[in-house]
Legacy VTK file of the C-alpha trace (Angstrom):
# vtk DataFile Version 3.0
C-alpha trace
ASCII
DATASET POLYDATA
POINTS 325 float
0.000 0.000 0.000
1.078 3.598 -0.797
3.190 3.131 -3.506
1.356 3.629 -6.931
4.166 3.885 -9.493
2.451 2.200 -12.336
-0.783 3.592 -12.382
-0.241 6.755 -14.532
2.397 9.397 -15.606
3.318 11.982 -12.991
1.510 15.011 -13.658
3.703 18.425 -12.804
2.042 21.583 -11.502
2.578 24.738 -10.232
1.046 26.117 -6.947
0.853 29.978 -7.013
-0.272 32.064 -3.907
-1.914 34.901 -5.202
0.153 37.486 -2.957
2.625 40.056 -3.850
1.799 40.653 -7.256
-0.626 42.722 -9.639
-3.055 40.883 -11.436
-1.168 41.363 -14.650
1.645 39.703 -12.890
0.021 36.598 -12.027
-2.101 36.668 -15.327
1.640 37.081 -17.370
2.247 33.729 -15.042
-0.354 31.280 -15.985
-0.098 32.170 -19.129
3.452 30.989 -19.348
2.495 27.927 -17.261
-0.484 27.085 -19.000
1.912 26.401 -22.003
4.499 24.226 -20.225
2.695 22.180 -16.770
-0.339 20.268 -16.333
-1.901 21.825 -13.041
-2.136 25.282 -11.682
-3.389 26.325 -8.545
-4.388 28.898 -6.183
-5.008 28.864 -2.541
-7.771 30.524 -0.681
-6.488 33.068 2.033
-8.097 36.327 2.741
-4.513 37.641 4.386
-1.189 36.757 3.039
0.959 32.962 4.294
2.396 32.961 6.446
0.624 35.889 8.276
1.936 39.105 8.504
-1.252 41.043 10.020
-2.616 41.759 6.303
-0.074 43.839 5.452
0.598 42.085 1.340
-1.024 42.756 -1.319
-3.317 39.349 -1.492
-6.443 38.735 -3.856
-9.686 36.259 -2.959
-9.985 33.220 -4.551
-13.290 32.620 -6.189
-12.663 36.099 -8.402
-8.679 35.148 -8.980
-9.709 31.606 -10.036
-12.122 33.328 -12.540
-9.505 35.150 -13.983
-7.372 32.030 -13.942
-9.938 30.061 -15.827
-10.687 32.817 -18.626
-6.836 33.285 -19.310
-5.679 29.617 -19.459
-6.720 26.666 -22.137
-4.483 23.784 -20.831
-3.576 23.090 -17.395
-5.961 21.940 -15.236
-6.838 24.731 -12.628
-7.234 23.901 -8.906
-7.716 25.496 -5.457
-5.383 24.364 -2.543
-7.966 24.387 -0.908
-11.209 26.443 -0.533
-11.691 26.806 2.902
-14.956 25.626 3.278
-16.199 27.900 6.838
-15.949 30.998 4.935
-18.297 30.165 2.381
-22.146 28.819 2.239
-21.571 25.876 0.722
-24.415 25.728 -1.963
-23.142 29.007 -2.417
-19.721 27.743 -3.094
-20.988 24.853 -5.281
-22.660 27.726 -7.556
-19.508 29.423 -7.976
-17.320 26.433 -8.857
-19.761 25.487 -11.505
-19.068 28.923 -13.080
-15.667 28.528 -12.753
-16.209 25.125 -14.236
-17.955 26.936 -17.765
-15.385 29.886 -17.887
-12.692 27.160 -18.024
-14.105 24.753 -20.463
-14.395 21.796 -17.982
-10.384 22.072 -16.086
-11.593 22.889 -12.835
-10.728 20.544 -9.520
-11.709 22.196 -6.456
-9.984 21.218 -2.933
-11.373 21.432 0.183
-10.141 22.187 3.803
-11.004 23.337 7.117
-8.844 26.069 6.936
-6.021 26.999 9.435
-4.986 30.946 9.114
-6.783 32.043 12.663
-5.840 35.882 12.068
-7.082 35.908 8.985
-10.751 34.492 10.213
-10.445 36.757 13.249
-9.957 39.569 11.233
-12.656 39.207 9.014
-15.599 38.082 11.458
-15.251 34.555 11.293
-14.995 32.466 14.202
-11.888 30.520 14.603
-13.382 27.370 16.241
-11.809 24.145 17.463
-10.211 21.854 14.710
-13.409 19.005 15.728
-15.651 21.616 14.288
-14.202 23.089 11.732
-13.914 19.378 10.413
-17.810 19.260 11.057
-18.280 22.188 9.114
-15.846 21.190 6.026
-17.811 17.237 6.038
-21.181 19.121 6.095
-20.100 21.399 3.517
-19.026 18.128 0.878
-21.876 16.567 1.882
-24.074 19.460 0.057
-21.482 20.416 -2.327
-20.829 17.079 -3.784
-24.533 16.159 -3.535
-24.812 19.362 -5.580
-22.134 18.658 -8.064
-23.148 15.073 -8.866
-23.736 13.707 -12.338
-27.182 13.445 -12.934
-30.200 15.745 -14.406
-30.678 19.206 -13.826
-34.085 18.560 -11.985
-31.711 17.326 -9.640
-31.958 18.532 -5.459
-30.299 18.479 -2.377
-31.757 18.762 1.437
-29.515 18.524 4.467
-30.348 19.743 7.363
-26.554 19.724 9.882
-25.853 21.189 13.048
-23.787 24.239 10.593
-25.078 24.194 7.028
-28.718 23.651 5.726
-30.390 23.652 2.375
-33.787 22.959 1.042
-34.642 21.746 -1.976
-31.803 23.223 -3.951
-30.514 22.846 -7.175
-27.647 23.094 -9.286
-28.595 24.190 -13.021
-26.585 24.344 -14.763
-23.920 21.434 -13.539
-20.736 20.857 -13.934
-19.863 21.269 -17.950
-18.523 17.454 -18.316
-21.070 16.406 -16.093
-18.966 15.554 -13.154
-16.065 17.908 -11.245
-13.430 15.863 -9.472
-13.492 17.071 -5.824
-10.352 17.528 -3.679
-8.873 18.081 -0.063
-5.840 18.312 1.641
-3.620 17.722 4.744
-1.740 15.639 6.955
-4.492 14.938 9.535
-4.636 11.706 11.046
-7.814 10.427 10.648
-10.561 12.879 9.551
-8.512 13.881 6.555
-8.186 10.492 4.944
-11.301 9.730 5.907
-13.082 12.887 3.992
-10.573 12.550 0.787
-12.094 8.193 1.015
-15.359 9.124 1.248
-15.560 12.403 -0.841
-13.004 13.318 -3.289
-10.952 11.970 -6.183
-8.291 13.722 -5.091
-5.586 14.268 -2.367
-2.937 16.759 -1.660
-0.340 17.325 1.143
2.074 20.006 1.164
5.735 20.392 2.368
6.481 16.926 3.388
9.850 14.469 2.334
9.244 11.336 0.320
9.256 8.887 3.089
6.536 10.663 5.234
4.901 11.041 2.128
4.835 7.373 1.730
3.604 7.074 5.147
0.841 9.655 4.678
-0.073 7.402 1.134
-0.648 4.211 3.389
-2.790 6.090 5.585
-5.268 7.191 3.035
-5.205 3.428 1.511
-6.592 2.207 4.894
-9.205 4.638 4.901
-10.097 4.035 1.234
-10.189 0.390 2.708
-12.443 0.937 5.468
-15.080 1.641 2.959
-14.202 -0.790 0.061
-12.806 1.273 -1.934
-10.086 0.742 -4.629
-6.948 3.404 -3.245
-5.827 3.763 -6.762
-8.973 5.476 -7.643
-7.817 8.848 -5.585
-5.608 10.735 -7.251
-2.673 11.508 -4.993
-0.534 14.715 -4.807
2.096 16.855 -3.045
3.224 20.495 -2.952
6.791 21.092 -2.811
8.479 24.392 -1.709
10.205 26.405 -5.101
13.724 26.859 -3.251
15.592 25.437 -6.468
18.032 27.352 -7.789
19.851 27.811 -11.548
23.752 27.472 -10.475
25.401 25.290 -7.812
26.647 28.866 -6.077
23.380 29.765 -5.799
21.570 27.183 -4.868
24.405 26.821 -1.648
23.671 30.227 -0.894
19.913 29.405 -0.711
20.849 26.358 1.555
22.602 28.249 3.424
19.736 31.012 3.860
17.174 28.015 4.907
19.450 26.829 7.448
19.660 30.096 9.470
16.269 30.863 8.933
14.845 27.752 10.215
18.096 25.983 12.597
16.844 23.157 13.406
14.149 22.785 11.452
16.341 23.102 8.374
15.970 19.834 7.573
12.517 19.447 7.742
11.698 22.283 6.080
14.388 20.913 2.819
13.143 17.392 2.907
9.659 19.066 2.222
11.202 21.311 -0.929
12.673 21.393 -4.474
16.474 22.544 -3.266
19.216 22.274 -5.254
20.266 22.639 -9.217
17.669 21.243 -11.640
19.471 17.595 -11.359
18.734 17.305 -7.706
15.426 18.891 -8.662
14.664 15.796 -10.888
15.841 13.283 -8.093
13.096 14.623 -5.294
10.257 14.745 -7.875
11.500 10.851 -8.893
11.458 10.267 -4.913
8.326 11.258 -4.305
6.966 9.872 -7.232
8.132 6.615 -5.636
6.135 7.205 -2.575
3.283 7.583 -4.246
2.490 11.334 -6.005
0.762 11.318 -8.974
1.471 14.810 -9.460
4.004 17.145 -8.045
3.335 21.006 -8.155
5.833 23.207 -6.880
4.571 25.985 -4.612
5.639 29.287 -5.711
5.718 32.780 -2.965
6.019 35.619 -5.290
8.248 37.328 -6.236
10.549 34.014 -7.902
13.493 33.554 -8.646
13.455 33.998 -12.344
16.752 32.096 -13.516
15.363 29.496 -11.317
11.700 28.930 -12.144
13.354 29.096 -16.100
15.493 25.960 -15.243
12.684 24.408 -13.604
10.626 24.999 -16.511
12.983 24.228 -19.536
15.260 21.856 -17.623
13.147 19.804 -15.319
10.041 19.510 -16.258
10.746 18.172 -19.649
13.577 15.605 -18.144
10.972 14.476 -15.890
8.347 13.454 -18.353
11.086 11.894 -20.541
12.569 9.827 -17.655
9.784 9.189 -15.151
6.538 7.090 -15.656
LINES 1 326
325 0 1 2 3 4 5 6 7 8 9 10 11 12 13 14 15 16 17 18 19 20 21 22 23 24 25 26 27 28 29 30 31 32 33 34 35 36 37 38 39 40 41 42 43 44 45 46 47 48 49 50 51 52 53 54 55 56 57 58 59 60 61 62 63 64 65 66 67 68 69 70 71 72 73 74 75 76 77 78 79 80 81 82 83 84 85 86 87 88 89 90 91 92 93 94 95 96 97 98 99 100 101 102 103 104 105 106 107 108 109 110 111 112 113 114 115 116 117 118 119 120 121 122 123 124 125 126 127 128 129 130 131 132 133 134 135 136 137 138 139 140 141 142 143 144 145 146 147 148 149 150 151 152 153 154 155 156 157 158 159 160 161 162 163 164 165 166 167 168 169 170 171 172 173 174 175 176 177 178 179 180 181 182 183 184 185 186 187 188 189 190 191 192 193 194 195 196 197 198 199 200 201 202 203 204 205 206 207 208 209 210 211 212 213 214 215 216 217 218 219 220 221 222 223 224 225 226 227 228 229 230 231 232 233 234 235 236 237 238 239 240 241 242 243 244 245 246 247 248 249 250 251 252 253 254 255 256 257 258 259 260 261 262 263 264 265 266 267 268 269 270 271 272 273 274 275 276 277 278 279 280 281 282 283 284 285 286 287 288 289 290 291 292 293 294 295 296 297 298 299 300 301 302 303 304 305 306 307 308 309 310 311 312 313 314 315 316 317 318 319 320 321 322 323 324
């Protein structure tokens, strides 16, 4: 269990935080992407990660992923994850469907209980206990994929829960392909695999090394187990910090900066990352391939590294698809 090498290509993405750039920065960005990876992402924070009081320029996701949608053709477009409590959830099922349209059918929607307490302090939401938020995201896919299911357009969901209720409400017009792959994320335990086995076609986990990865992998297939289904029917993937760098001199001196940033959580914080040239580059995405990811996105915080997102994009990403299955 875990290991899924055979069961298709690795995919290769790019996970953008929509902070500390204009619009016509990040639009000049997927459109490079879109002609180059296979995934692109956002993540949905009302403040800027890791917090800094509000103080970065930072754009809302539903409106950004529009944009993201009308200005790509290619990639398939994601969210890393929508954090369900700050959105109705039949609300939220409305606006991925239009998402879904504007993109011609590429959209994949994640899921979470969110995690940035300053930013839902700041904006009137209360920052509850992880149990409930976890009652609140399970509620919320219980309407939203009830919503989003294949079927007619007469359609309707009811579901009356302790923190989300709807009545007889419908979805028209649904998803474009008829169906919209569902995602969530994290490391949690038990809850989290449980949710991505029960709900979603999709898993992600960021900032974590290859054999944690692997560990995380084995975790889900139990839970996928628990409710007889087949594990290599969710789509599993990891983010992976951008610290790569073009030249050997520069990616010591970027090393070097991680290691007094972070002591002695250096090497946590590496074994979670792209770090290195673009041939080290190649061996982590092959290592975590290994453990189990069918696609690898690397998480960008603006402004990059230009020399180095170039050698990630010309260099690795076409060694990657040439060498790994």
């Amino acid at each position: 269990m875990g290991d899924h090498p055979a069961r298709r290509a690795v995919g290769l993405g790019v996970h953008v935080g929509q902070q500390n750039a204009t619009m016509a920065e990040l639009v000049a960005l997927w459109e490079r992407l879109d002609e180059v990876v296979d995934w692109i992402s956002v993540w949905d924070h009302l403040y800027e990660a890791p917090p800094a009081g509000g103080t970065t320029p930072h754009f809302e996701a539903v409106a950004t992923l529009g944009a993201l949608a009308a200005t790509t053709s290619r990639a398939r477009i994601g969210c890393l994850v929508f954090c369900v409590p700050y959105r109705n959830p039949a609300l939220l099922a409305k606006s991925i469907v239009a998402i879904d349209h504007i993109s011609g059918g590429r959209f994949e929607p994640g899921f979470g209980a969110g995690w940035h307490e300053p930013e839902f302090r700041a904006h009137g939401y209360d920052f509850d206990e992880i149990g409930v938020r976890f009652d609140q995201l399970t509620e919320g896919l219980e309407i939203i994929s009830s919503m989003l299911r294949p079927g007619g357009d007469d359609d309707a969901t009811t579901f009356h829960g302790a923190h989300h209720r709807v009545d007889d409400v419908r979805c028209v017009p649904g998803p474009l392909d008829g169906s919209i792959p569902l995602w969530t994320g994290g490391r949690g335990p038990r809850r989290t695999p449980a949710v991505a086995a029960r709900y979603c076609s999709g898993w992600n986990v960021p900032y974590v090394g290859a054999d944690e990865y692997r560990r995380l992998n084995r975790r889900l297939d139990a839970a996928c187990e628990d409710i007889d289904r087949d594990p290599a029917t969710l789509q599993r993937s990891v983010n992976l910090a951008f610290h790569l760098r073009a030249t050997r001199a520069e990616a010591d001196a970027e090393l070097e900066r991680i290691r007094e940033r972070w002591g002695d959580d250096a090497e946590r914080v590496t074994a979670g990352a792209l770090t290195g040239t673009p041939e080290s580059a190649i061996e982590q995405i092959a290592a975590h391939r290994e453990a189990g990811a069918d696609l690898v996105n690397v998480a960008l915080r603006l402004p990059v590294d230009a020399d180095a997102l170039d050698a990630y994009l010309d260099e690795v990403v076409p060694t990657v698809r040439r060498e790994l299955t």
